[in-house]
C-alpha positions in Angstrom: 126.4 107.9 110.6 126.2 107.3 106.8 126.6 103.6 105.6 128.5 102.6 102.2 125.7 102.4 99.8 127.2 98.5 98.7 126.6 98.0 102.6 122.8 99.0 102.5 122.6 96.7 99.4 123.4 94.0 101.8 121.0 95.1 104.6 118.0 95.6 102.1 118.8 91.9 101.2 118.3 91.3 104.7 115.2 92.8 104.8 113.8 91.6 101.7 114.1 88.1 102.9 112.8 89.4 106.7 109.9 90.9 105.3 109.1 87.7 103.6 108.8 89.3 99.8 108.3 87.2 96.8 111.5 87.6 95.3 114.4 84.7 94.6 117.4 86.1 93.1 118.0 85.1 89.7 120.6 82.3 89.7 122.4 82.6 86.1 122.9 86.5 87.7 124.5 85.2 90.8 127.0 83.0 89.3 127.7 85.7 86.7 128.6 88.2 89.7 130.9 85.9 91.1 132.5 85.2 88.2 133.2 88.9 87.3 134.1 89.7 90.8 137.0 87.2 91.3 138.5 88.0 88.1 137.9 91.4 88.4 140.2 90.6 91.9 142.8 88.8 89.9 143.1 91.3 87.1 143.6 93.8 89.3 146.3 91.8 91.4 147.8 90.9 88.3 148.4 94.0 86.7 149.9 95.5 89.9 152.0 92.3 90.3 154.4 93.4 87.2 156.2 96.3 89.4 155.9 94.1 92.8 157.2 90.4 91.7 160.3 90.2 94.2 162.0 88.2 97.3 160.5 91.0 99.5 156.5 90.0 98.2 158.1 86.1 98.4 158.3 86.6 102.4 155.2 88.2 102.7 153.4 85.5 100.9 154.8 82.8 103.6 153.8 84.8 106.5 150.0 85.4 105.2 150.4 81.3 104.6 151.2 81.0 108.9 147.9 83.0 109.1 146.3 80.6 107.5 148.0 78.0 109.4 148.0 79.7 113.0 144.1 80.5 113.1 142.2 77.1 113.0 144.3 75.9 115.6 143.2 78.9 117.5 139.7 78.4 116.3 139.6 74.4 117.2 140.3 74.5 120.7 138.0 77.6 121.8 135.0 75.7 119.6 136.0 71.9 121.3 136.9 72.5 124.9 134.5 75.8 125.4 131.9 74.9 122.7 131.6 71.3 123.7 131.2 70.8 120.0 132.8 67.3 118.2 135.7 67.2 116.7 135.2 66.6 113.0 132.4 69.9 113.2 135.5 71.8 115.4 137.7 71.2 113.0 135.2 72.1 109.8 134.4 75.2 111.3 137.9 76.0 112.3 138.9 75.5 109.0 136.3 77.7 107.4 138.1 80.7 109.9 141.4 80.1 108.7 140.4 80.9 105.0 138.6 84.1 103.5 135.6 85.3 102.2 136.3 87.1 98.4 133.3 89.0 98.9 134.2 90.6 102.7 137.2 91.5 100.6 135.9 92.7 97.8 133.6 95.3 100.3 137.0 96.1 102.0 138.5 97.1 98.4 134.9 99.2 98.4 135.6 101.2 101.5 139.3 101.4 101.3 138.7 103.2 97.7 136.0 105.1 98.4 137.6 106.9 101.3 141.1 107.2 99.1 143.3 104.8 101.2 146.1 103.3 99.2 146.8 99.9 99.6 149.4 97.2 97.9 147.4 96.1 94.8 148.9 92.9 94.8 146.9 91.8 97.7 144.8 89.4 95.6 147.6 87.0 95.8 147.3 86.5 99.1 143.7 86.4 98.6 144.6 82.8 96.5 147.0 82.0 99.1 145.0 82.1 102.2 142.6 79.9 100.6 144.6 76.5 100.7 146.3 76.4 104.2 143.5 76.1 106.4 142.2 73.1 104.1 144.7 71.4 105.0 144.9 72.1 109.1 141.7 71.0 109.0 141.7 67.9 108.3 144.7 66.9 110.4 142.7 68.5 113.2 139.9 66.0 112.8 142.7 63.0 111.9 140.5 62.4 108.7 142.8 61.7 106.0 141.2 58.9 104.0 143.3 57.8 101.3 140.4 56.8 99.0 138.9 60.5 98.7 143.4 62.3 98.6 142.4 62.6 94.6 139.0 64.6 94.8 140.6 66.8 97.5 143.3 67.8 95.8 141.2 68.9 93.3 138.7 70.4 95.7 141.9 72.4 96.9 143.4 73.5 94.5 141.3 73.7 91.2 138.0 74.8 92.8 136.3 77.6 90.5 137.1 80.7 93.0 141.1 79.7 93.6 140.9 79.1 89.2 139.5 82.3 88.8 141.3 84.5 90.9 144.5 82.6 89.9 143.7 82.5 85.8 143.0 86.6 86.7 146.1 87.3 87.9 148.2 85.4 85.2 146.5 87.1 82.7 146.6 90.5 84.3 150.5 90.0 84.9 151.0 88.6 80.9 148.8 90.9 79.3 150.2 93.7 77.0 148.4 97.4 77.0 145.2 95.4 75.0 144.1 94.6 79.2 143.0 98.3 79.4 140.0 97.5 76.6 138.5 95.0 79.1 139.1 97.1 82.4 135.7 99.1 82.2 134.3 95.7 82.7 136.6 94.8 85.8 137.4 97.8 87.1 134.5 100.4 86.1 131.5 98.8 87.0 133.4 96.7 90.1 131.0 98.6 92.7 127.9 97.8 91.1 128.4 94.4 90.8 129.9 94.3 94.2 125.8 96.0 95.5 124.4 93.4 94.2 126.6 90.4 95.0 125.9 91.9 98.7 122.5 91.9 97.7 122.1 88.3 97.3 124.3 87.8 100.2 122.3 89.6 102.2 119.1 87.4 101.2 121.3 83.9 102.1 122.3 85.5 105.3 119.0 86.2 106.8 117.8 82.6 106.0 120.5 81.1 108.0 119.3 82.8 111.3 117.0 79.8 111.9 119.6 76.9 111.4 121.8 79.7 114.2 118.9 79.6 116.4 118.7 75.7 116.7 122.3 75.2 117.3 122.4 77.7 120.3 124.1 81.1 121.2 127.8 79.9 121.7 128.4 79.7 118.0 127.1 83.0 117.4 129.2 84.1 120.2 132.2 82.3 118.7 131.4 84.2 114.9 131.6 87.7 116.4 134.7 86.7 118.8 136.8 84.7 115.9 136.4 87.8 113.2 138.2 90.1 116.2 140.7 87.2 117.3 142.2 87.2 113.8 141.8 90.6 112.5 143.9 91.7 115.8 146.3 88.6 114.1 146.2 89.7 110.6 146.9 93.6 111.5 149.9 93.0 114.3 151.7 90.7 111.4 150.9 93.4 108.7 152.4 96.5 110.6 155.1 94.4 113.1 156.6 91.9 110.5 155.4 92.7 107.1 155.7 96.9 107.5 152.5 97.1 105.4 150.6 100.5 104.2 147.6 101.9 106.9 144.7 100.1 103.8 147.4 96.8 103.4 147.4 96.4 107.5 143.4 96.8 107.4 143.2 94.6 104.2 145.7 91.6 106.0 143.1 92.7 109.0 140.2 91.9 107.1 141.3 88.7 105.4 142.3 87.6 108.7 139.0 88.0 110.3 136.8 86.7 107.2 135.6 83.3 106.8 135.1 81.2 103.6 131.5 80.2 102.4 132.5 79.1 99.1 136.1 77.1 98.8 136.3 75.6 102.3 132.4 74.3 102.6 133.5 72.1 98.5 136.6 70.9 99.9 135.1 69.7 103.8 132.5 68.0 102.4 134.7 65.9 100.3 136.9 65.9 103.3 134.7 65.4 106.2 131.4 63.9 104.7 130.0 63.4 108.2 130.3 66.9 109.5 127.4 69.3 109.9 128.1 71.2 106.9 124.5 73.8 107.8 126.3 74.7 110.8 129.8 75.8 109.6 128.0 77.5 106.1 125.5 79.3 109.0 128.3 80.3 111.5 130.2 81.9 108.4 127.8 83.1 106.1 124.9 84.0 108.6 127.2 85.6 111.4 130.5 86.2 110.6 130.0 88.0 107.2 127.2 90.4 108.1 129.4 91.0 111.3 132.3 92.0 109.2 130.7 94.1 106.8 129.0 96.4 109.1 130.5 96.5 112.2 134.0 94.8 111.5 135.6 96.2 108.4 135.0 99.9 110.1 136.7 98.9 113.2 139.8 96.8 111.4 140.6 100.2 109.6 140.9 102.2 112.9 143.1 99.6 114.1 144.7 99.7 111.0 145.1 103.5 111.2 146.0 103.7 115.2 149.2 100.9 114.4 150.4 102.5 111.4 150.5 106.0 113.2 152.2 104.8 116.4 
């Protein structure tokens, strides 16, 4: 079976960093990737959210908000009472779960396009959306709401640098006039190739977690396989059963769903929960969950997407 070739980028990462090569990926290239790949996101949403901006994409937005809601309580008790782990790392990780990972999104965009499945282009807003809620649930799952640090979490919430740029994206890909399609070959064109080597990188980061995985025993690697297929099934039954989604928008909801963030959520928890083992939830996410998602889990949420939308 033939992989996406932004999928191999992310598996020679892995055995780059395996192999023990002398290679560091340049870090002025890496922020510069993420930066073009989350506007790229929101210019995309933008542009599509001209045609879509109704009550109809209001209710949508509030019930991909109650997935963000509904999965770190579903992630807190399995990781507390079956995990044995504490509750202010429970709740961290839980929260990271209940958020999204742009770039597991970004290769389901990849897939979705290159085997010609539609999908509702205004998905990037729930992208931003999914990003807050679990934030939140978090810390009232550890019981952590410290007065003196409300100020830096706001901020951490809602003005950190992915949530800006995906939001400053779509504003300006909604506002624009026909001048957007002169900047397009940037954010649309060459979307792929940045995308290979964003995974690239990732998949460098991801093999040097497996030690910090290996120390904190098999249950949490257990429990980042398991949460990616507890949510996906989540994020796919909403998106066909209440929301009446497209086959690539049920896989999409699927997908964001099952991801888990390693950029928002880790700036905002350790603002939030300073004493939590930050390694562990960054490991669980980034080392596990993400490589889980992108070659065995992104595959398997488009079947599912594919068998609901056909029943």
């Amino acid at each position: 079976m033939s992989l996406d070739a932004v999928v191999l980028f992310f598996i020679f990462g892995v055995i780059i960093k395996l192999a023990k090569v002398d290679f560091t990926f340049p870090r002025g290239l890496s922020q510069s990737l993420m930066l073009i790949l989350l506007l790229a996101i929101g210019l995309k949403g933008g542009i599509a959210l001209k045609s879509h901006a109704n009550l109809e994409l209001v209710l949508q937005g509030l019930a991909v908000v109650m997935i963000g809601v509904i999965i770190p309580l579903i992630a807190f008790p399995i990781l507390r009472y079956f995990g044995e782990i504490d509750k202010t790392n429970a709740a961290s990780i839980a929260a990271h779960y209940g958020s999204v990972s742009v770039g597991t999104f970004a290769v389901a965009i990849a897939v979705l396009e290159s085997q010609n499945i539609a999908y509702e282009s205004y998905f990037p807003l729930f992208v931003v959306l999914l990003e807050i809620p679990a934030i939140a649930v978090g810390i009232w799952l550890a019981q952590k709401q410290g007065q003196q640090r409300i100020s830096e979490l706001m901020h951490e919430m809602f003005l950190n640098a992915g949530v800006v740029l995906m939001l400053g994206g779509l504003v300006i890909g909604f506002s624009a006039n026909e001048s957007i399609d002169q900047i397009m070959p940037l954010f649309k064109n060459l979307f792929s190739g940045v995308l290979a080597l964003f995974l690239l990188e990732m998949g460098l980061i991801a093999a040097s977690r497996a030690k910090e995985l290996q120390q904190n025993g098999l249950f949490v690697i257990a429990f980042a396989m398991l949460m990616p297929l507890l949510g996906a099934t989540l994020g796919a039954t909403v998106g066909t059963a209440l929301l009446g989604l497209s086959t690539g928008g049920v896989a999409l909801l699927a997908v964001l769903a099952a991801s888990a963030s390693y950029i928002a959520v880790p700036a905002a928890m350790r603002v939030a929960l300073p004493q939590a083992n930050h390694s562990l939830s960054i490991a669980s996410s980034l080392g596990v969950t993400f490589p889980f998602n992108v070659l065995i889990g992104i595959p398997l949420y488009l079947l599912l997407a594919q068998s609901l939308t056909t029943l």
